[in-house]
C-alpha positions as CSV (number, residue, x, y, z in Angstrom):
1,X,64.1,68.0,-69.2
2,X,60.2,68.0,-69.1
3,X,59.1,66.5,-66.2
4,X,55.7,67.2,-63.9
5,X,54.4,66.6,-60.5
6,X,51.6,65.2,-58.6
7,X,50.4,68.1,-56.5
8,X,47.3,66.3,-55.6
9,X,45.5,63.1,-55.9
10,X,41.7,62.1,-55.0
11,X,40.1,58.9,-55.9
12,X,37.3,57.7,-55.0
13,X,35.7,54.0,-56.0
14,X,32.1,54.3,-58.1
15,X,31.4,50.8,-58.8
16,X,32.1,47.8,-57.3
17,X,34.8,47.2,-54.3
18,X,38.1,47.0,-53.2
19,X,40.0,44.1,-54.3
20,X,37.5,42.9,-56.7
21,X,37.1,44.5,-60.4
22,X,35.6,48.0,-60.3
23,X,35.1,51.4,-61.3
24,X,37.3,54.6,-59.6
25,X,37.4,58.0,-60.3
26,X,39.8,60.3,-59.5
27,X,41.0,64.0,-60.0
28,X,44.5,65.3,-59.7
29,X,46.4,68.5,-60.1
30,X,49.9,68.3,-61.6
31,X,52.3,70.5,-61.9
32,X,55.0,70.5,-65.3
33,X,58.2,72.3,-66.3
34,X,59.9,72.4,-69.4
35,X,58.5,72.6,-72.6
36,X,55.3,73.0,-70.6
37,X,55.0,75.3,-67.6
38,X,52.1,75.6,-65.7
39,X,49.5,73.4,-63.5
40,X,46.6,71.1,-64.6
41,X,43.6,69.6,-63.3
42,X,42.8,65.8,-64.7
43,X,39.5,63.9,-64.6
44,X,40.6,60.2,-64.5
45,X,38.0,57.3,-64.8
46,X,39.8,54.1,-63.7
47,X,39.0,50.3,-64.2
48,X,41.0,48.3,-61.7
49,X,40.7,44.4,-62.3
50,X,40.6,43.0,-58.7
51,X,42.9,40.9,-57.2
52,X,44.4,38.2,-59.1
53,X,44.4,39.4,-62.2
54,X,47.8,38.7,-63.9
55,X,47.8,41.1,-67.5
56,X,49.5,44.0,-65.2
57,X,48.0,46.4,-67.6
58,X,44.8,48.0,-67.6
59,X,43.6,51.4,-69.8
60,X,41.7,54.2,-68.6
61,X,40.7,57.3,-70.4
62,X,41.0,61.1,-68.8
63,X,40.5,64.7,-69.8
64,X,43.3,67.1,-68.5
65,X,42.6,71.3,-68.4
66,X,46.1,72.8,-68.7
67,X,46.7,76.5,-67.9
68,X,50.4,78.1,-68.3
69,X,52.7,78.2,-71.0
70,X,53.9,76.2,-74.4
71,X,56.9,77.8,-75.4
72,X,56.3,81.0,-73.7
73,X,52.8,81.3,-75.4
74,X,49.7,81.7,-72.5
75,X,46.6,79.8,-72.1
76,X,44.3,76.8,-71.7
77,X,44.1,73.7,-73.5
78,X,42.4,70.2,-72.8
79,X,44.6,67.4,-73.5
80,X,42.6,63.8,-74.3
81,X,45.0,60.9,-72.4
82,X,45.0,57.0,-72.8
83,X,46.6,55.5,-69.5
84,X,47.9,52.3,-68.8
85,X,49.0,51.1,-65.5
86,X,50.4,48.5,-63.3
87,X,52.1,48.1,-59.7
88,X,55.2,49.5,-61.2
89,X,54.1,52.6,-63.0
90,X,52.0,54.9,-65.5
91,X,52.3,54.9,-69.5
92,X,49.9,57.8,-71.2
93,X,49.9,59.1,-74.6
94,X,48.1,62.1,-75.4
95,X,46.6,64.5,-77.7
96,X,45.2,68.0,-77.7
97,X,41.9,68.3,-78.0
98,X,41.3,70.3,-81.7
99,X,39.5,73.6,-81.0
100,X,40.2,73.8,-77.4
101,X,43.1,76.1,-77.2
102,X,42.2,79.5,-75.5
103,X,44.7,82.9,-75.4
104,X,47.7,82.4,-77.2
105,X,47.3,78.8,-76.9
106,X,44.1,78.8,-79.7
107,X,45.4,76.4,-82.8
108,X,48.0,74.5,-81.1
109,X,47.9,70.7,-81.9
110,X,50.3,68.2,-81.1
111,X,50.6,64.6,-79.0
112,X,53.0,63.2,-76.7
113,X,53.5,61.1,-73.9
114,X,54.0,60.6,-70.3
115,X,54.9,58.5,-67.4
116,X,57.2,56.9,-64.5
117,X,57.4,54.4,-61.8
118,X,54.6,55.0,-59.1
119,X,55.7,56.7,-56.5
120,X,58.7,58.8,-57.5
121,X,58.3,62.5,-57.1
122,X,58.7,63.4,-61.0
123,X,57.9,61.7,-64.5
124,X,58.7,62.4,-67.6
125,X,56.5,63.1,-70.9
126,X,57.3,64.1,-74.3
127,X,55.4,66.6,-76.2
128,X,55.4,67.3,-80.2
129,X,53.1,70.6,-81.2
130,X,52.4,73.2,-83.5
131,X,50.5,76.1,-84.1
């Protein structure tokens, strides 16, 4: 099973304030085991609507720096994510950023996706590659 971890979460607002639409930022560290295995280190930039507002979706784009292992192989790679998110959970899907593989990592492609109910210790993501 793939799964990863929230080892860390800190968020900050930029612009605007709480309850009202604004602007966050936050950086986490997750860890993932399966296919993947290794830790990361995401940049998140969040839009939160405000209260009231009844889509229970909004998007918000992040850049994760991956270090471990695909299939054994060892490296880096930056992944480029599209979240969505609501009271109830986390959607993203994903690709790998071309060119940014490093070590035994350098050439991989792929996309996949990720995501869970807020809250629980593990999600879930899929993750289709080549090299």
């Amino acid at each position: 099973m793939n799964t990863f971890t929230t080892k860390n979460w800190e968020e900050k607002i930029v612009s605007g304030s709480e309850g009202g639409p604004r602007v966050a930022y936050a950086r986490a560290t997750f860890a993932y085991s399966g296919v993947i295995e290794g830790e990361s280190t995401c940049d998140l930039l969040l839009y939160y609507a405000g209260e009231g507002y009844e889509s229970g979706e909004t998007t918000s784009p992040s850049f994760e720096r991956f270090e471990g292992k695909v299939e054994g192989r060892e490296g880096t790679v930056i992944i480029r994510h599209e979240y969505t998110f609501d009271a109830k959970g986390m959607a993203s899907t994903f690709t790998v950023v071309p060119g940014s593989g490093t070590g035994e990592l350098a050439g991989i492609t792929g996309s996949g996706t990720s995501g869970g109910a807020l809250g629980e210790d593990k999600m879930g993501y899929t993750f289709e590659y080549a090299f």
